[in-house]
N, CA, C and O atoms as a Tripos MOL2 file, in Angstrom:
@<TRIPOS>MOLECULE
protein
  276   275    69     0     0
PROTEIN
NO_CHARGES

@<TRIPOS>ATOM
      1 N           0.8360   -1.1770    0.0000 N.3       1 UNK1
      2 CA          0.0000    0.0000    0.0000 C.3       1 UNK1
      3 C           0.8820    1.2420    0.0000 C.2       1 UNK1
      4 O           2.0630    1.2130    0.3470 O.2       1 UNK1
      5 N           0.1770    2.4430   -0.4500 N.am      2 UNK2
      6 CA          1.0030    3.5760   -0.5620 C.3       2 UNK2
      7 C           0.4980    4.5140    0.1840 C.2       2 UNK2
      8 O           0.0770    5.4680   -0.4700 O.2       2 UNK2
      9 N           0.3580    4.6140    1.5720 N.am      3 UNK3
     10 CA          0.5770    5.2480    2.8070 C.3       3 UNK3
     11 C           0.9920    4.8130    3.4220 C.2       3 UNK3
     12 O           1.6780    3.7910    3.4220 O.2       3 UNK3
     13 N           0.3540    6.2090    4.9160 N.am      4 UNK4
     14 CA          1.7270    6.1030    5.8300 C.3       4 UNK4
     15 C           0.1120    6.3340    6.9430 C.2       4 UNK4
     16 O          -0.9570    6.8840    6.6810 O.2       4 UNK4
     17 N           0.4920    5.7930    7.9050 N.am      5 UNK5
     18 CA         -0.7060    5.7720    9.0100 C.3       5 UNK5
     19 C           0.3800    5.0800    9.8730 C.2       5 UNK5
     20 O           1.2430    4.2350    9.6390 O.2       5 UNK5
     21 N          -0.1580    6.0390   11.3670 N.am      6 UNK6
     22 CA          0.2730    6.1120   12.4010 C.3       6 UNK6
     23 C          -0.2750    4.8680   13.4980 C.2       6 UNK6
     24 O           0.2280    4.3680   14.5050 O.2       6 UNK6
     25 N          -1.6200    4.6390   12.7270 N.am      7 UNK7
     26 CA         -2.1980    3.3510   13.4900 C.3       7 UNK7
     27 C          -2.7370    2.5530   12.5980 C.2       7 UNK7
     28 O          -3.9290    2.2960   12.4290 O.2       7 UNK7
     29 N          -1.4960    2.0390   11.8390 N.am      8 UNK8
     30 CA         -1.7390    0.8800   11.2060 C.3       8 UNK8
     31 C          -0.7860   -0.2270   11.6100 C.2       8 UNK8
     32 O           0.3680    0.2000   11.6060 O.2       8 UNK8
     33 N          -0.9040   -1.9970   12.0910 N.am      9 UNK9
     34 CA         -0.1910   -2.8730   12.4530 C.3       9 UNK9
     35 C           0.0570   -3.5820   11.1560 C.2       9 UNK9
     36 O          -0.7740   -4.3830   10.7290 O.2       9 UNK9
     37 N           1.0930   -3.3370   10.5550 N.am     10 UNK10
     38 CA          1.5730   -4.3270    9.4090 C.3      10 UNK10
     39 C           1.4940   -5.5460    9.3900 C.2      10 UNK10
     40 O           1.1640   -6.1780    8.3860 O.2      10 UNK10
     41 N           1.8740   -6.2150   10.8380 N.am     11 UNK11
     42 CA          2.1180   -7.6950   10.7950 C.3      11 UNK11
     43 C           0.4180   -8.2460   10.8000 C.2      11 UNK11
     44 O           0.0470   -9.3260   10.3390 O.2      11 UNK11
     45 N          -0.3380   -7.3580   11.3480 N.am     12 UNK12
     46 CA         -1.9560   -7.9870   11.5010 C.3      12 UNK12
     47 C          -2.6500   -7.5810   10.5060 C.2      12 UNK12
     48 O          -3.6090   -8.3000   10.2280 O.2      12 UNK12
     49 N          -2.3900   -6.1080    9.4860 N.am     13 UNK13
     50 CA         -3.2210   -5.4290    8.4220 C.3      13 UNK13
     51 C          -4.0250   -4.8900    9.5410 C.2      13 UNK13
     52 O          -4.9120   -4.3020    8.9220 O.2      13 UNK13
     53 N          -4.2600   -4.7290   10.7230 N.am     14 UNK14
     54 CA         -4.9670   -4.3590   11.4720 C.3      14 UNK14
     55 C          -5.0800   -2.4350   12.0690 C.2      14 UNK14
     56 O          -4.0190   -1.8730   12.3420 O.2      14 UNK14
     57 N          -6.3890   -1.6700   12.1920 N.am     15 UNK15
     58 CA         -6.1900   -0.4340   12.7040 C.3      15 UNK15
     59 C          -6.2430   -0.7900   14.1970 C.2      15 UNK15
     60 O          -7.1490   -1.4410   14.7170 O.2      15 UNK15
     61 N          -4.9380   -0.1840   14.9620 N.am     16 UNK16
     62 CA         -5.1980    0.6030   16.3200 C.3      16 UNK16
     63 C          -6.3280    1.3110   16.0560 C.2      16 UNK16
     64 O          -7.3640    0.6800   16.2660 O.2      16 UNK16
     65 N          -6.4500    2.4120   15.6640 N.am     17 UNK17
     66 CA         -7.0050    3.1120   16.4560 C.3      17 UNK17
     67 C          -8.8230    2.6610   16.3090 C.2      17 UNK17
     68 O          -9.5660    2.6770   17.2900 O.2      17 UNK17
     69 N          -9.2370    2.3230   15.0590 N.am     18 UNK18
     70 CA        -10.7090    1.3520   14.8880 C.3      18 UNK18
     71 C         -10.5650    0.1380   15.5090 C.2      18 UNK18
     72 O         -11.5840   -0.5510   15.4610 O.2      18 UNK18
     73 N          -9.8750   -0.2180   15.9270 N.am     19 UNK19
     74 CA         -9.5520   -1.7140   16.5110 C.3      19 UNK19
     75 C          -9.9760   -2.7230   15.1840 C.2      19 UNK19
     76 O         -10.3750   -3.8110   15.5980 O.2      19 UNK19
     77 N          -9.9820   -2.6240   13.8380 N.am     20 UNK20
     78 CA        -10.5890   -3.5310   13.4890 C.3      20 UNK20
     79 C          -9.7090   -3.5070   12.0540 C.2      20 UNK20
     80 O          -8.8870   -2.6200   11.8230 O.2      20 UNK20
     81 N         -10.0030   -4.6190   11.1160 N.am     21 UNK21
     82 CA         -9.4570   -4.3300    9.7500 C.3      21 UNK21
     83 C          -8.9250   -3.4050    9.4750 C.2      21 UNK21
     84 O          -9.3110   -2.3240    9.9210 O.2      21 UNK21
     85 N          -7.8220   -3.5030    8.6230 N.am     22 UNK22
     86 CA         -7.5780   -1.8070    7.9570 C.3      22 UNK22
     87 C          -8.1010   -1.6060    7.0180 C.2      22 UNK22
     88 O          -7.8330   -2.4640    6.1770 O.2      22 UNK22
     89 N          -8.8900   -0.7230    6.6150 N.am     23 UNK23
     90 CA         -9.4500   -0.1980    5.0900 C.3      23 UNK23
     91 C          -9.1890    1.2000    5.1440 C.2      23 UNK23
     92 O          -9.7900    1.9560    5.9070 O.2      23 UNK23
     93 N          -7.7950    1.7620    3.8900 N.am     24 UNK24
     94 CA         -7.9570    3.0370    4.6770 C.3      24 UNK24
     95 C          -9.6810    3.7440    3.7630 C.2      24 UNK24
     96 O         -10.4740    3.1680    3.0180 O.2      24 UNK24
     97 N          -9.6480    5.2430    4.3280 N.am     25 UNK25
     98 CA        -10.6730    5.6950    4.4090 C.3      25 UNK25
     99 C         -12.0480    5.4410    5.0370 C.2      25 UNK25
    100 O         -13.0740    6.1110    4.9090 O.2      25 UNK25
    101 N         -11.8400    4.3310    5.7390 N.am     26 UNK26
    102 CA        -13.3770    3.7420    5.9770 C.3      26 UNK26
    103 C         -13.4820    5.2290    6.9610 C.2      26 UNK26
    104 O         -12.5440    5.9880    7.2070 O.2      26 UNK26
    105 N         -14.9810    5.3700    7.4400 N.am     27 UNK27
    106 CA        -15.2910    6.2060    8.5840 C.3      27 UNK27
    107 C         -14.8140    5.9610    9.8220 C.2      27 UNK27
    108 O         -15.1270    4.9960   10.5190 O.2      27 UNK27
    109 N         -13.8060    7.1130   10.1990 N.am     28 UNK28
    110 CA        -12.8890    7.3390   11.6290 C.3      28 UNK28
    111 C         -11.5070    7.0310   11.1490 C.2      28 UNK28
    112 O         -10.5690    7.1530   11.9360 O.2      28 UNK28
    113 N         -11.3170    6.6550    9.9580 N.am     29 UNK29
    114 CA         -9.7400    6.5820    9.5070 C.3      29 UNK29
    115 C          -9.2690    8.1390    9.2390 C.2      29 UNK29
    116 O          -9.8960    9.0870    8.7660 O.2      29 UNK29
    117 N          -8.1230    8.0480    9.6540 N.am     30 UNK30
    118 CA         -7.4160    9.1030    9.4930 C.3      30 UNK30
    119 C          -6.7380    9.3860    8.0250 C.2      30 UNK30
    120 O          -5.6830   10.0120    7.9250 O.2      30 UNK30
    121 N          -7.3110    8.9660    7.1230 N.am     31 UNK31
    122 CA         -7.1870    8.7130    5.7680 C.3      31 UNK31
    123 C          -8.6000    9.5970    5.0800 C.2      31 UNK31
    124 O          -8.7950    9.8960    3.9010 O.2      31 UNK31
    125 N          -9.3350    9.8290    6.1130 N.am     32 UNK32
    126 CA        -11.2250    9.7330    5.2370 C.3      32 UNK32
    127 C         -10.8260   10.8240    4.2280 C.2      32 UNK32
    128 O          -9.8270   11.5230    4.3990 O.2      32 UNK32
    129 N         -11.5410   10.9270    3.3100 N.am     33 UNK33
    130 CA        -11.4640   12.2370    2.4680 C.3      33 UNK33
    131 C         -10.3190   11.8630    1.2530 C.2      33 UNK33
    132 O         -10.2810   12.4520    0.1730 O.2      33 UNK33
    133 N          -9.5460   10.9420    1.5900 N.am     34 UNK34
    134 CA         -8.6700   10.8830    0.5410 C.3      34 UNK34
    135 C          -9.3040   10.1470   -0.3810 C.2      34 UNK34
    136 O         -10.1610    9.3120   -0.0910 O.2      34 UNK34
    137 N          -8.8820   10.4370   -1.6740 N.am     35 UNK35
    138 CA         -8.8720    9.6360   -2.8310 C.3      35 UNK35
    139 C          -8.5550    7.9400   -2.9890 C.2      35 UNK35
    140 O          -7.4770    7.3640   -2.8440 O.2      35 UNK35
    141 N          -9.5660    7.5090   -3.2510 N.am     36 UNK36
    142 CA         -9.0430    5.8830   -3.7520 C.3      36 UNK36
    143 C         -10.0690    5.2680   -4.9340 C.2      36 UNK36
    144 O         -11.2610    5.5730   -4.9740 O.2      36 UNK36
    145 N          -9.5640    4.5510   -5.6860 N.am     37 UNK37
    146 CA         -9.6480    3.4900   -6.6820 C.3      37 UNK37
    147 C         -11.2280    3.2760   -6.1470 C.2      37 UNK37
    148 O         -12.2660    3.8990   -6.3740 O.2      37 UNK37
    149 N         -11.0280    2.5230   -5.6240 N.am     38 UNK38
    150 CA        -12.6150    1.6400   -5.2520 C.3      38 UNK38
    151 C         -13.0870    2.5870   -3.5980 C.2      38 UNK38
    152 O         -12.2990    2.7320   -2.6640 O.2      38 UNK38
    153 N         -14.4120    3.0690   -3.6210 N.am     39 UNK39
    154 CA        -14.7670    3.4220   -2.5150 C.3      39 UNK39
    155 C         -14.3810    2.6050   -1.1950 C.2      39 UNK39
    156 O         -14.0980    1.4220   -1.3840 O.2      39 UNK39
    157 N         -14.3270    3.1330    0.2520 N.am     40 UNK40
    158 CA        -13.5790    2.8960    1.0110 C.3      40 UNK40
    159 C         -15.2330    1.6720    1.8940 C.2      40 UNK40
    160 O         -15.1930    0.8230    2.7840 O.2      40 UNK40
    161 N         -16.4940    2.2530    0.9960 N.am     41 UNK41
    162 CA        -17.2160    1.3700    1.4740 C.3      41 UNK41
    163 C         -17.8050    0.2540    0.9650 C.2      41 UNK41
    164 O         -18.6570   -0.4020    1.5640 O.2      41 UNK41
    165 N         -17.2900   -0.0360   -0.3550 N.am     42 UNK42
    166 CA        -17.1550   -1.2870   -0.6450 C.3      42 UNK42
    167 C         -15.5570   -1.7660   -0.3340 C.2      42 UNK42
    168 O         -15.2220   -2.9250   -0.5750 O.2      42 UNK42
    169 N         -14.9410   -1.1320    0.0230 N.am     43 UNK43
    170 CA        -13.7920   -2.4070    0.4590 C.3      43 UNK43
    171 C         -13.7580   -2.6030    1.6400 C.2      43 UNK43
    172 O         -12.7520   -3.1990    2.0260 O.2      43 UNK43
    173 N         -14.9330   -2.1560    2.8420 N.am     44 UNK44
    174 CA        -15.2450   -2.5590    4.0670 C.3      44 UNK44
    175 C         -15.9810   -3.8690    4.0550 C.2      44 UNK44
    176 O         -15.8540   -4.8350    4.8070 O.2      44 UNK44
    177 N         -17.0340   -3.6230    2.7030 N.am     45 UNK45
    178 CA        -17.5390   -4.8300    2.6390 C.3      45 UNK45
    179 C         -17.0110   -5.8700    2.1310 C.2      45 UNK45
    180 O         -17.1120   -6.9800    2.6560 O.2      45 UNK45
    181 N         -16.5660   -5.7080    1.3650 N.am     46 UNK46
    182 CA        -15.3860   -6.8680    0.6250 C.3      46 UNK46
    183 C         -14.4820   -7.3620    1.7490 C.2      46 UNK46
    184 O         -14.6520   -8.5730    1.6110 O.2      46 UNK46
    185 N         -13.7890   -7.2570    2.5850 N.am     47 UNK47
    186 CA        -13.2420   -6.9730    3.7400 C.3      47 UNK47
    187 C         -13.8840   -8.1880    4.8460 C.2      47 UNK47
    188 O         -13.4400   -9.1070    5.5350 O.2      47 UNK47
    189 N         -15.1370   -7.5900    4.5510 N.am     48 UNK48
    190 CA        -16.0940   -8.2310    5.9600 C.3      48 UNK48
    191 C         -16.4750  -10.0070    5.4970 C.2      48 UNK48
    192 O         -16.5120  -11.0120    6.2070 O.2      48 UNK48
    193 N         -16.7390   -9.8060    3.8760 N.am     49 UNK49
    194 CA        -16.9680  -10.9010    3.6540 C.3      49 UNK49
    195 C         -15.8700  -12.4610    3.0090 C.2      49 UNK49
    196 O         -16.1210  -13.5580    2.5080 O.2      49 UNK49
    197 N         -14.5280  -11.6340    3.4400 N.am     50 UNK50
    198 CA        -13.5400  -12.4180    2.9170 C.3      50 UNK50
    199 C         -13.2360  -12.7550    4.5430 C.2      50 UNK50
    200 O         -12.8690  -13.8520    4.9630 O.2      50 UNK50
    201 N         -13.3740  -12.0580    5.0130 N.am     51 UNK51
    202 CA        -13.1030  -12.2980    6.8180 C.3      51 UNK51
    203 C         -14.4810  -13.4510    6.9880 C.2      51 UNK51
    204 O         -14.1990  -14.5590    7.4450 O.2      51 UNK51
    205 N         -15.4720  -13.2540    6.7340 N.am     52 UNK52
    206 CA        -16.6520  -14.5930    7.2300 C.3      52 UNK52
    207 C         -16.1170  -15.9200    6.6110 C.2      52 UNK52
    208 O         -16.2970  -17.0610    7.0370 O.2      52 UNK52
    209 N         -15.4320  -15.5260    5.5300 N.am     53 UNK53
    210 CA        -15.2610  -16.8880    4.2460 C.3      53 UNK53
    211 C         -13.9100  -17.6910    4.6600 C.2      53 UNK53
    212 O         -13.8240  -18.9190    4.6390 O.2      53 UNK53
    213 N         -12.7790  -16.7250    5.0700 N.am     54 UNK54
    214 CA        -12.1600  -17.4720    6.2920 C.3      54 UNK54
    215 C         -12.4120  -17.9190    7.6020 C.2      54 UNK54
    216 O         -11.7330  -18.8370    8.0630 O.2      54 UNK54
    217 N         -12.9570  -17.5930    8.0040 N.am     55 UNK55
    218 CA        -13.8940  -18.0370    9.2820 C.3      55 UNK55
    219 C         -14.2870  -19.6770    9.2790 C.2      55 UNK55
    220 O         -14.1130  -20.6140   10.0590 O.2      55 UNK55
    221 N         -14.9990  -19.4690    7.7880 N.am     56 UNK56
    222 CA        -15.8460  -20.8490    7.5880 C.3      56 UNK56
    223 C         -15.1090  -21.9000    7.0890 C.2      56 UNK56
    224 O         -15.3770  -23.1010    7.0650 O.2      56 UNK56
    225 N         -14.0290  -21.2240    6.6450 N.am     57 UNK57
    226 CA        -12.6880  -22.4370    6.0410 C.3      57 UNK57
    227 C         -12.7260  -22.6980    7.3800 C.2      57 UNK57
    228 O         -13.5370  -23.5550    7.7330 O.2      57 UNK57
    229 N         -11.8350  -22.0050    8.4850 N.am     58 UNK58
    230 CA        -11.1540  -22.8550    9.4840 C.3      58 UNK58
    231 C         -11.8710  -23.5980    9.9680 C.2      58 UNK58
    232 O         -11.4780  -24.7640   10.0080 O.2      58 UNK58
    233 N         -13.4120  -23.2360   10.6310 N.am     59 UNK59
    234 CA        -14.5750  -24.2250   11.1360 C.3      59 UNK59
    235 C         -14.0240  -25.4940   10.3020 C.2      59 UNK59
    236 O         -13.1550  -26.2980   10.6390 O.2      59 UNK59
    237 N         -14.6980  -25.4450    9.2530 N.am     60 UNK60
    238 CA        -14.6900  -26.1010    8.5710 C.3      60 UNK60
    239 C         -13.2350  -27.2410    8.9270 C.2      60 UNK60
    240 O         -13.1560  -28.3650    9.4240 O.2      60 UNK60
    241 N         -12.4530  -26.4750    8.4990 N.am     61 UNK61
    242 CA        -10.9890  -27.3960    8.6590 C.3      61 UNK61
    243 C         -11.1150  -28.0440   10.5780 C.2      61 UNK61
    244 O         -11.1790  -29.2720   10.6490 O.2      61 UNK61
    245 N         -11.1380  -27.4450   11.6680 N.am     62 UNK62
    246 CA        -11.3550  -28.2840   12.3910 C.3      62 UNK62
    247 C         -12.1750  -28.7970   12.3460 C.2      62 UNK62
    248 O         -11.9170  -29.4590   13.3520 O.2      62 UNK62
    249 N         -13.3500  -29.2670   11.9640 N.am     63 UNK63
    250 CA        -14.3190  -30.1060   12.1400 C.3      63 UNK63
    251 C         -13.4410  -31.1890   11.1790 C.2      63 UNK63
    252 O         -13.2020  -32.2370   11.7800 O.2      63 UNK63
    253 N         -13.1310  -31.1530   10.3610 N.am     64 UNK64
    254 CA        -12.4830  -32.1470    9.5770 C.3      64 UNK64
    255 C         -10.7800  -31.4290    8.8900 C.2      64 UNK64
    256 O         -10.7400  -30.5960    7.9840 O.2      64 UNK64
    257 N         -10.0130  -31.7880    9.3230 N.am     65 UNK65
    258 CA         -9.0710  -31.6610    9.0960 C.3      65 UNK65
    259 C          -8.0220  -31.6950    7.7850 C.2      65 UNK65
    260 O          -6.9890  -31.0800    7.5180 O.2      65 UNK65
    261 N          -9.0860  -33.0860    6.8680 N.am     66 UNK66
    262 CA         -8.5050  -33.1650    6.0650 C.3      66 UNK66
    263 C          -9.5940  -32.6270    4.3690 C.2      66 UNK66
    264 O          -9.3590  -32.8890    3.1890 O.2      66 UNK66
    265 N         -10.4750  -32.0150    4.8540 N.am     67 UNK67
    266 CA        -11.4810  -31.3500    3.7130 C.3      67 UNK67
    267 C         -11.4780  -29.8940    3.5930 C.2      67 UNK67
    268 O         -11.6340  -29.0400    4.4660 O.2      67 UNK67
    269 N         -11.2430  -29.7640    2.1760 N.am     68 UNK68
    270 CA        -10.7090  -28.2650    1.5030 C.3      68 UNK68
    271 C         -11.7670  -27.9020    0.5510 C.2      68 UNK68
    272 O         -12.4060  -28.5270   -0.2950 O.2      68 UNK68
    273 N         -11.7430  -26.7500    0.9440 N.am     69 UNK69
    274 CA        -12.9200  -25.7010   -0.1900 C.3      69 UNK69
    275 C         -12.5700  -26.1790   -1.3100 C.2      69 UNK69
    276 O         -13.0950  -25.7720   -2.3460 O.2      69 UNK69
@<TRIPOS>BOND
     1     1     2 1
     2     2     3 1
     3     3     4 2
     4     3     5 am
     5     5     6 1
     6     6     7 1
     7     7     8 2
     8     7     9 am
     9     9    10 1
    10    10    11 1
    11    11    12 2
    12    11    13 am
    13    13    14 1
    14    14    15 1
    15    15    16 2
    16    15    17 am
    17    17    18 1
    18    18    19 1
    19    19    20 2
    20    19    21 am
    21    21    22 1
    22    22    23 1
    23    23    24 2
    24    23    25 am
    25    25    26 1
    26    26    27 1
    27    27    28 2
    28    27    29 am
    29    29    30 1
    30    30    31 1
    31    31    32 2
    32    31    33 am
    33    33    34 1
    34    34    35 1
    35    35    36 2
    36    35    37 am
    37    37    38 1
    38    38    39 1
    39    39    40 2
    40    39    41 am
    41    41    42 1
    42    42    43 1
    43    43    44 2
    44    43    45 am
    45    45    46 1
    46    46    47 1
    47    47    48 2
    48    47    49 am
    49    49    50 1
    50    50    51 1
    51    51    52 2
    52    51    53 am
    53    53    54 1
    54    54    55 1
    55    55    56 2
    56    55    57 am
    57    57    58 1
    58    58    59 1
    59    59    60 2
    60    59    61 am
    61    61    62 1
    62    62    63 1
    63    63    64 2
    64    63    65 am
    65    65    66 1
    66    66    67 1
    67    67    68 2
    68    67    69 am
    69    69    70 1
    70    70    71 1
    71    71    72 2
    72    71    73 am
    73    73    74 1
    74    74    75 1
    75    75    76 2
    76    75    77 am
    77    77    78 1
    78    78    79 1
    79    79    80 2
    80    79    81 am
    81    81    82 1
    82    82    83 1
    83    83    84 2
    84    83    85 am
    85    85    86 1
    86    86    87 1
    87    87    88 2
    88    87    89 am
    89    89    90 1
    90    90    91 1
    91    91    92 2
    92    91    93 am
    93    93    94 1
    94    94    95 1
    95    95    96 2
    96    95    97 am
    97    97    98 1
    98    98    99 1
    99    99   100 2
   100    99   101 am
   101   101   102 1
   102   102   103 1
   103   103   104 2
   104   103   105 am
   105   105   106 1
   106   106   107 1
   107   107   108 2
   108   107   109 am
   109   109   110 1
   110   110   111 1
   111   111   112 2
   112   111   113 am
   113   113   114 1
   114   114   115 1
   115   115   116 2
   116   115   117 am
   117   117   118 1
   118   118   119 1
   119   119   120 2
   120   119   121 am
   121   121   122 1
   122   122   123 1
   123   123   124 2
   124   123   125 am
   125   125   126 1
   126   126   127 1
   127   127   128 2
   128   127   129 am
   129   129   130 1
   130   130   131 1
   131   131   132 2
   132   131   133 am
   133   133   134 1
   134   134   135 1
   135   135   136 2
   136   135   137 am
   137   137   138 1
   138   138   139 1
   139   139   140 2
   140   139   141 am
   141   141   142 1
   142   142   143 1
   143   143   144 2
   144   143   145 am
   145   145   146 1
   146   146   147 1
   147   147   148 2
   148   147   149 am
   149   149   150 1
   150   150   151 1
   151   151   152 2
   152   151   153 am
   153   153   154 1
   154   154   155 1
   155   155   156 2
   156   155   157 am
   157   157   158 1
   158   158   159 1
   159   159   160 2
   160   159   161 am
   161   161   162 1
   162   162   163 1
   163   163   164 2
   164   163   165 am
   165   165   166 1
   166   166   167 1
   167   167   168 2
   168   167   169 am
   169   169   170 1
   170   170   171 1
   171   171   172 2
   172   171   173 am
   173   173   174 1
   174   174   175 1
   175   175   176 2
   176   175   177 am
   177   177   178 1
   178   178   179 1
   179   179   180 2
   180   179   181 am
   181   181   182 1
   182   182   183 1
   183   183   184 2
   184   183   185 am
   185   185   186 1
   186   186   187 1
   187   187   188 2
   188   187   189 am
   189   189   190 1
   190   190   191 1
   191   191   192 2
   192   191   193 am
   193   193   194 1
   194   194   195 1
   195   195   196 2
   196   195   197 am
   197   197   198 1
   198   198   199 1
   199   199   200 2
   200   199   201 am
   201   201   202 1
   202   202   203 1
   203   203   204 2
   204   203   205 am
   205   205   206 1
   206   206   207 1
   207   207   208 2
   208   207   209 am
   209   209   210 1
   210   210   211 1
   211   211   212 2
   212   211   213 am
   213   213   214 1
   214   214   215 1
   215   215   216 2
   216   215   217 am
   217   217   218 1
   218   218   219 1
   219   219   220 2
   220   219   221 am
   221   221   222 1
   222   222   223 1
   223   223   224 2
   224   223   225 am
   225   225   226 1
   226   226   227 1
   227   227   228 2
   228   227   229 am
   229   229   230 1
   230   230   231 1
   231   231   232 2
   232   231   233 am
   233   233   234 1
   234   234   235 1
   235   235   236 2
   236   235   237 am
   237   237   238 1
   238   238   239 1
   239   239   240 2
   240   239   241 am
   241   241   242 1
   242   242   243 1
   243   243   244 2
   244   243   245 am
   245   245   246 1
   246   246   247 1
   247   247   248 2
   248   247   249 am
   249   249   250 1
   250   250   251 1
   251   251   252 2
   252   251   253 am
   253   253   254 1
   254   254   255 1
   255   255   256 2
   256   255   257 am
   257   257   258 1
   258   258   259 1
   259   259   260 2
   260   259   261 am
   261   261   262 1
   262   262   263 1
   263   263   264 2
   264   263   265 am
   265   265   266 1
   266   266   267 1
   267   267   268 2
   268   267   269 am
   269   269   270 1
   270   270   271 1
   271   271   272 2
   272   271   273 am
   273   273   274 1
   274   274   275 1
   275   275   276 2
@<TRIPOS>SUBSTRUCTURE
     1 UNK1         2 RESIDUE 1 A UNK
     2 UNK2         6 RESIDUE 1 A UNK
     3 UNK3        10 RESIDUE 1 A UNK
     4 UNK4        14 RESIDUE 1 A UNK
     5 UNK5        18 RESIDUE 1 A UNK
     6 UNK6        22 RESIDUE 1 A UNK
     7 UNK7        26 RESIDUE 1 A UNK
     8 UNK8        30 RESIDUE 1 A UNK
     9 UNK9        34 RESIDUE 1 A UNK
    10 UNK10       38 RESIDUE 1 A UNK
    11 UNK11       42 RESIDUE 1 A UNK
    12 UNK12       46 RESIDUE 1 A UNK
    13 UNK13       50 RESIDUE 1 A UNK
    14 UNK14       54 RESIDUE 1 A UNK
    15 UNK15       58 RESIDUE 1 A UNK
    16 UNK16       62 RESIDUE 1 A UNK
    17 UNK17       66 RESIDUE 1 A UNK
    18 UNK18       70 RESIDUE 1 A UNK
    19 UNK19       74 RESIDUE 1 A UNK
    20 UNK20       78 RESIDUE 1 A UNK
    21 UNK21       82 RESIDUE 1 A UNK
    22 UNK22       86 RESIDUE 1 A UNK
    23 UNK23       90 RESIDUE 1 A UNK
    24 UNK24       94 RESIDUE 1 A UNK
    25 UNK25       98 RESIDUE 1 A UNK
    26 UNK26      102 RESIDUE 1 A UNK
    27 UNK27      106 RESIDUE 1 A UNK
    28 UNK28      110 RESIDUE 1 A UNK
    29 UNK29      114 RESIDUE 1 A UNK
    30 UNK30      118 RESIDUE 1 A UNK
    31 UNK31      122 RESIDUE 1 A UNK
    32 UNK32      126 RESIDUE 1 A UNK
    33 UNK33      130 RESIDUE 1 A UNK
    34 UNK34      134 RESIDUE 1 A UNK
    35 UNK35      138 RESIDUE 1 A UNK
    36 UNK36      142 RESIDUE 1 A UNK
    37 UNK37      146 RESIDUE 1 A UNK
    38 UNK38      150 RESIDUE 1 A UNK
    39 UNK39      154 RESIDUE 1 A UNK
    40 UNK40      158 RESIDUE 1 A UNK
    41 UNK41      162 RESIDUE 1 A UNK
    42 UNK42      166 RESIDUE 1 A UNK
    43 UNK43      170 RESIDUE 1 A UNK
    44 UNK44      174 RESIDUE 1 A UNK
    45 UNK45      178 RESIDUE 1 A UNK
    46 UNK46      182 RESIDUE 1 A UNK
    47 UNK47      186 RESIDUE 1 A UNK
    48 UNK48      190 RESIDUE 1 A UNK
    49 UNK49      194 RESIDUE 1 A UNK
    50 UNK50      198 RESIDUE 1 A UNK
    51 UNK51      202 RESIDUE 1 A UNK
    52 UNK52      206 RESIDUE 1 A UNK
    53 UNK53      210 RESIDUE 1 A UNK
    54 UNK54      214 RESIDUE 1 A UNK
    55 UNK55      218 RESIDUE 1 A UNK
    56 UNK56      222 RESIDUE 1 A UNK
    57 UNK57      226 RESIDUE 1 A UNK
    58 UNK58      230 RESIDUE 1 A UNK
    59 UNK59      234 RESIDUE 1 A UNK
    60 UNK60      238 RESIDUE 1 A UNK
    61 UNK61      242 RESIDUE 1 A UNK
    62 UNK62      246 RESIDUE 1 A UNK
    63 UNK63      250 RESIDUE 1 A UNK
    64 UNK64      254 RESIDUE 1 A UNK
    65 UNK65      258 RESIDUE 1 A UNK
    66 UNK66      262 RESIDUE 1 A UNK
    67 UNK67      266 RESIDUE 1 A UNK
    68 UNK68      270 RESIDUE 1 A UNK
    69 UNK69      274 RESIDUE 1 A UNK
Protein backbone atom coordinates (compact mmCIF):
# COMPACT_ATOMS: atom_id res chain seq x y z
CA UNK A 1 0.00 0.00 0.00
CA UNK A 2 1.00 3.58 -0.56
CA UNK A 3 0.58 5.25 2.81
CA UNK A 4 1.73 6.10 5.83
CA UNK A 5 -0.71 5.77 9.01
CA UNK A 6 0.27 6.11 12.40
CA UNK A 7 -2.20 3.35 13.49
CA UNK A 8 -1.74 0.88 11.21
CA UNK A 9 -0.19 -2.87 12.45
CA UNK A 10 1.57 -4.33 9.41
CA UNK A 11 2.12 -7.70 10.80
CA UNK A 12 -1.96 -7.99 11.50
CA UNK A 13 -3.22 -5.43 8.42
CA UNK A 14 -4.97 -4.36 11.47
CA UNK A 15 -6.19 -0.43 12.70
CA UNK A 16 -5.20 0.60 16.32
CA UNK A 17 -7.01 3.11 16.46
CA UNK A 18 -10.71 1.35 14.89
CA UNK A 19 -9.55 -1.71 16.51
CA UNK A 20 -10.59 -3.53 13.49
CA UNK A 21 -9.46 -4.33 9.75
CA UNK A 22 -7.58 -1.81 7.96
CA UNK A 23 -9.45 -0.20 5.09
CA UNK A 24 -7.96 3.04 4.68
CA UNK A 25 -10.67 5.70 4.41
CA UNK A 26 -13.38 3.74 5.98
CA UNK A 27 -15.29 6.21 8.58
CA UNK A 28 -12.89 7.34 11.63
CA UNK A 29 -9.74 6.58 9.51
CA UNK A 30 -7.42 9.10 9.49
CA UNK A 31 -7.19 8.71 5.77
CA UNK A 32 -11.23 9.73 5.24
CA UNK A 33 -11.46 12.24 2.47
CA UNK A 34 -8.67 10.88 0.54
CA UNK A 35 -8.87 9.64 -2.83
CA UNK A 36 -9.04 5.88 -3.75
CA UNK A 37 -9.65 3.49 -6.68
CA UNK A 38 -12.61 1.64 -5.25
CA UNK A 39 -14.77 3.42 -2.52
CA UNK A 40 -13.58 2.90 1.01
CA UNK A 41 -17.22 1.37 1.47
CA UNK A 42 -17.15 -1.29 -0.65
CA UNK A 43 -13.79 -2.41 0.46
CA UNK A 44 -15.25 -2.56 4.07
CA UNK A 45 -17.54 -4.83 2.64
CA UNK A 46 -15.39 -6.87 0.62
CA UNK A 47 -13.24 -6.97 3.74
CA UNK A 48 -16.09 -8.23 5.96
CA UNK A 49 -16.97 -10.90 3.65
CA UNK A 50 -13.54 -12.42 2.92
CA UNK A 51 -13.10 -12.30 6.82
CA UNK A 52 -16.65 -14.59 7.23
CA UNK A 53 -15.26 -16.89 4.25
CA UNK A 54 -12.16 -17.47 6.29
CA UNK A 55 -13.89 -18.04 9.28
CA UNK A 56 -15.85 -20.85 7.59
CA UNK A 57 -12.69 -22.44 6.04
CA UNK A 58 -11.15 -22.85 9.48
CA UNK A 59 -14.57 -24.22 11.14
CA UNK A 60 -14.69 -26.10 8.57
CA UNK A 61 -10.99 -27.40 8.66
CA UNK A 62 -11.35 -28.28 12.39
CA UNK A 63 -14.32 -30.11 12.14
CA UNK A 64 -12.48 -32.15 9.58
CA UNK A 65 -9.07 -31.66 9.10
CA UNK A 66 -8.50 -33.16 6.06
CA UNK A 67 -11.48 -31.35 3.71
CA UNK A 68 -10.71 -28.27 1.50
CA UNK A 69 -12.92 -25.70 -0.19
Amino acid sequence: MSYSCPHFDIARDYCLRLKTDCVPGRPGCVLTGSQFAVPAKERVQQTKEEKKERKARELLNQDNPRAEI
